[in-house]
N, C-alpha and C positions, 0 to 999 in steps of 0.2 A: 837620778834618772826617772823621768817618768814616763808612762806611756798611758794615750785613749784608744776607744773604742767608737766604733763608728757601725753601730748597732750590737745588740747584745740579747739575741734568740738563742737559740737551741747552743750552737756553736760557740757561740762567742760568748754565751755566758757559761759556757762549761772550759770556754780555756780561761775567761776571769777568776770564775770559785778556786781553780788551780792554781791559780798563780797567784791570788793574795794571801798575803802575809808569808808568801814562800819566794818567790823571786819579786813581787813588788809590794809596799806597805799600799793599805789603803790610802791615804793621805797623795798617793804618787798613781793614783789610779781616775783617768776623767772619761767618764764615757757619754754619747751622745746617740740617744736613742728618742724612738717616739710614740710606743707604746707604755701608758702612764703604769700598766702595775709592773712590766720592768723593772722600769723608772723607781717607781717605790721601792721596791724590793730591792734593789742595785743601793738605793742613800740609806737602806738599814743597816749594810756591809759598812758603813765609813766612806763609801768613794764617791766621788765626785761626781753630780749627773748637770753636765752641760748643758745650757739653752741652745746655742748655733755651732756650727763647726766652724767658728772664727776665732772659740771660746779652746781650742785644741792643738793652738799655735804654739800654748809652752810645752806639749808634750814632746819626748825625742821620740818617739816611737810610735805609730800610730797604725793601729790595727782595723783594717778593713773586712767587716764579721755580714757583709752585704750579699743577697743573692744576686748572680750574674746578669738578669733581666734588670736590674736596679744599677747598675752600676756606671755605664754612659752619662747620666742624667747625675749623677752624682759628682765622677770627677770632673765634670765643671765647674765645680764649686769647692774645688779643693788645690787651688794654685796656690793658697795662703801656705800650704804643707815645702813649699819648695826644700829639698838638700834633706828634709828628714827620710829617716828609714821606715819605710811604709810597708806594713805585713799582710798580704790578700790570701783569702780562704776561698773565694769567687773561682769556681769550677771554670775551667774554658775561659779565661783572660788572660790575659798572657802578659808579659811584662812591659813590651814596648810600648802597648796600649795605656799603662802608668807613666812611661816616660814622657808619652808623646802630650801627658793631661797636666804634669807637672815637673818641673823645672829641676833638674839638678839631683834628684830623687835617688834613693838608694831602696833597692827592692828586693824583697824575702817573697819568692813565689809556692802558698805551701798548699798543700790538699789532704788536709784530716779525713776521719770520718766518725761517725757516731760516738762510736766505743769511748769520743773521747769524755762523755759523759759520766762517766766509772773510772777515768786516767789510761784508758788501752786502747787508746788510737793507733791507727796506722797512718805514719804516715809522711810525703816525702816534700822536699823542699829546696827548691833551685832560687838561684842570687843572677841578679845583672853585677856589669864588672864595677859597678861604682860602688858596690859594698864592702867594708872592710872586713879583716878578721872580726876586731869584736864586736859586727853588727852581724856576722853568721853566729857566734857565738852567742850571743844573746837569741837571736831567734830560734836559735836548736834547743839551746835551754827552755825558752817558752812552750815549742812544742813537745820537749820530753816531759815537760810538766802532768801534759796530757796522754799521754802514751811512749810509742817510741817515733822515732823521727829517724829517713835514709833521704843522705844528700842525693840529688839525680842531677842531670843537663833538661835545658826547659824541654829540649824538643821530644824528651819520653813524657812529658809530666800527662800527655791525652793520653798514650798508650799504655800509662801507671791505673789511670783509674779505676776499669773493671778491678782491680785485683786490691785495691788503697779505697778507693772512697766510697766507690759503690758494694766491694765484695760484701759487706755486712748484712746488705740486705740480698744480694744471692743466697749466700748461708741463710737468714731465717728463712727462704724458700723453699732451703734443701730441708729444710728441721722442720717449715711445715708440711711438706709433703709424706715424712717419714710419720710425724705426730696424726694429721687425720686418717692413715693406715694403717697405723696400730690401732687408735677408739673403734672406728670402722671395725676391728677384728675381733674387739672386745677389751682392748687395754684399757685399765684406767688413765687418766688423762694425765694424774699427777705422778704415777709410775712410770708413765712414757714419760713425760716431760724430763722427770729425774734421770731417769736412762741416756735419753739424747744428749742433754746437758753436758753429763759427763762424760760422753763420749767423744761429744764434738771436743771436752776443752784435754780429753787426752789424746785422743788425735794430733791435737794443734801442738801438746808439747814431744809427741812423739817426732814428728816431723824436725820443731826445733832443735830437737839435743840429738837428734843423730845424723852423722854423715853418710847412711844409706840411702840408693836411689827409691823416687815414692815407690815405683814397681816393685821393688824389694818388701817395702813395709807391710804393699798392698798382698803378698802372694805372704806373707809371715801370718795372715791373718785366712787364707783359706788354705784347706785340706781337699783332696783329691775326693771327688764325690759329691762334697761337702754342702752345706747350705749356702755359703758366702759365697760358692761359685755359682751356684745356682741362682743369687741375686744377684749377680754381675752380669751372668747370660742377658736379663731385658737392659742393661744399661748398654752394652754389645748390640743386640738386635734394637733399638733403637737410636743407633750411634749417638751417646750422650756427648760424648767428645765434642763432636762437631756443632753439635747444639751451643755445648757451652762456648766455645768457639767464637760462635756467630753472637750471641749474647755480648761476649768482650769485644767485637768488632763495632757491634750496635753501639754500646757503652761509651767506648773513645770517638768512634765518628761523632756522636752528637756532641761532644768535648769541644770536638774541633769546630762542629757547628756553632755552639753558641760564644767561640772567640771570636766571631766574626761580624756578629752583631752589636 
C-alpha cells in the first residue's frame, strides 16, 4: 500500500517522520511539494518527491497537508485521484466539498493540532459513507501515529476545534500570561517555566486518570482562606468563563466561515 502527500509543512511533515518506517516504508511514500528545502530534506528520508500530482495516481492513499485558503484551486486538479481514500487536515472543509471535486472518492475528514510534532496531537476524525472499515482503520492508525485520535460525526468537527486544533495555542496563552507574572514579580524565567510545565502536564493527567467532576479537583486544590481562592476571586470578578466561552464560539464560527469559501 502506499500513500502521498500533497504538501508537507509543519503538519504534514510531522505525520510523515511518524509514520515512516512505522506504518509505511519509505520506498511506499511520494510526496508532492513545492518548496525545494522540503523537497530535499524529504529525498534524504528514502521517499519519493514527485514532480506533478498526476505523478500520485499509484498511491491508495493520498493525504491532503494543504491550508484551507489553498485548497479550491487545488482540487481542480485532482479528478485524476477518483475512488481513492483521500485524508484532509484543511480546517473548515468539509467532505462534500471533496466529493463534489472528485469522483467516487472515499474521505477521512481529520483536525490535528501542533502537538503532533512530539506524537501528542489531539485529535478527531470523521468518514463519508463510501469509506470502508479498513480505510477507518488505516486512517486512525495514521493519526494515532501522531497523537491520539476520537472518531466524531462531521457536523461537531467546527464545534471540536476550539478544544482539538486550536486549544494548544489558548494554553500557551494561559502559560504566558502566568510566565510574564511571575518575571514581573521577580521569578527567574527558567524556574517559572520549570514550575508551569509541570503543572500544566500534571493537571492534564490529573483530569485523565480520574472519574472526578473538574469542580471537584478544582476545590481539592484550595483551602478556605487560602491563596488559590484568593486567585480564583479575579478569574470570578472578571467572568473568565464567559470569555473563554466567547473565544470557542469565535474559534468554530470562523471554522464554519472558511468552509464556505
Amino acid at each position: 500500500m502506499k500513500i502521498g502527500f500533497i504538501g508537507c509543512g509543519k503538519m504534514g511533515g510531522s505525520i510523515l517522520n511518524r509514520i515512516i518506517n512505522k506504518t509505511f516504508l519509505p520506498s511506499d511514500i511520494l510526496v508532492y511539494e513545492l518548496n525545494n528545502d522540503i523537497k530535499n530534506a524529504i529525498a534524504e528520508k528514502g521517499v519519493k518527491v514527485v514532480d506533478s500530482l498526476k505523478d500520485l495516481s499509484s498511491a491508495d492513499i493520498v493525504l491532503l497537508a494543504i491550508k484551507p485558503q489553498d485548497f479550491n484551486s487545488l482540487l481542480s486538479n485532482l479528478s485524476h485521484l477518483s475512488g481513492k481514500l483521500i485524508i484532509t487536515i484543511a480546517a473548515g472543509v468539509k467532505i462534500s466539498t471533496i466529493e463534489n471535486a472528485i469522483d467516487g472518492v472515499r474521505v477521512a475528514r481529520v483536525m490535528p493540532n501542533t502537538a503532533a510534532l512530539i506524537g501528542e496531537a489531539s485529535s478527531v476524525i470523521c468518514f463519508n459513507d463510501k469509506a470502508t472499515a479498513s480505510d477507518k482503520k488505516i486512517a486512525i492508525d495514521i493519526m494515532n501515529a501522531i497523537g491520539k485520535v476520537v472518531e466524531i460525526t462531521e457536523d461537531l468537527m467546527d464545534e471540536v476545534i476550539p478544544i482539538g486544533g486550536s486549544f494548544t495555542a489558548f494554553q500557551y496563552y494561559f502559560y504566558k500570561g502566568f510566565l510574564e507574572s511571575s518575571i514581573k514579580r521577580g521569578v527567574d524565567k527558567g524556574v517559572a517555566k520549570k514550575l508551569l510545565v509541570q503543572s500544566m502536564i500534571g493537571s492534564a493527567k490529573m483530569i485523565e486518570n480520574s472519574d472526578r467532576e473538574i469542580d471537584e479537583l478544582i476545590s481539592d486544590v484550595c483551602s478556605k482562606g487560602g491563596t488559590t481562592l484568593a486567585g480564583l476571586k479575579a478569574f470570578e470578578e472578571d467572568n473568565l468563563l464567559s470569555t473563554i466561552d466567547k473565544c470557542a464560539v469565535y474559534c468554530a464560527e470562523r471554522s464554519k466561515e472558511l468552509g464556505k469559501n
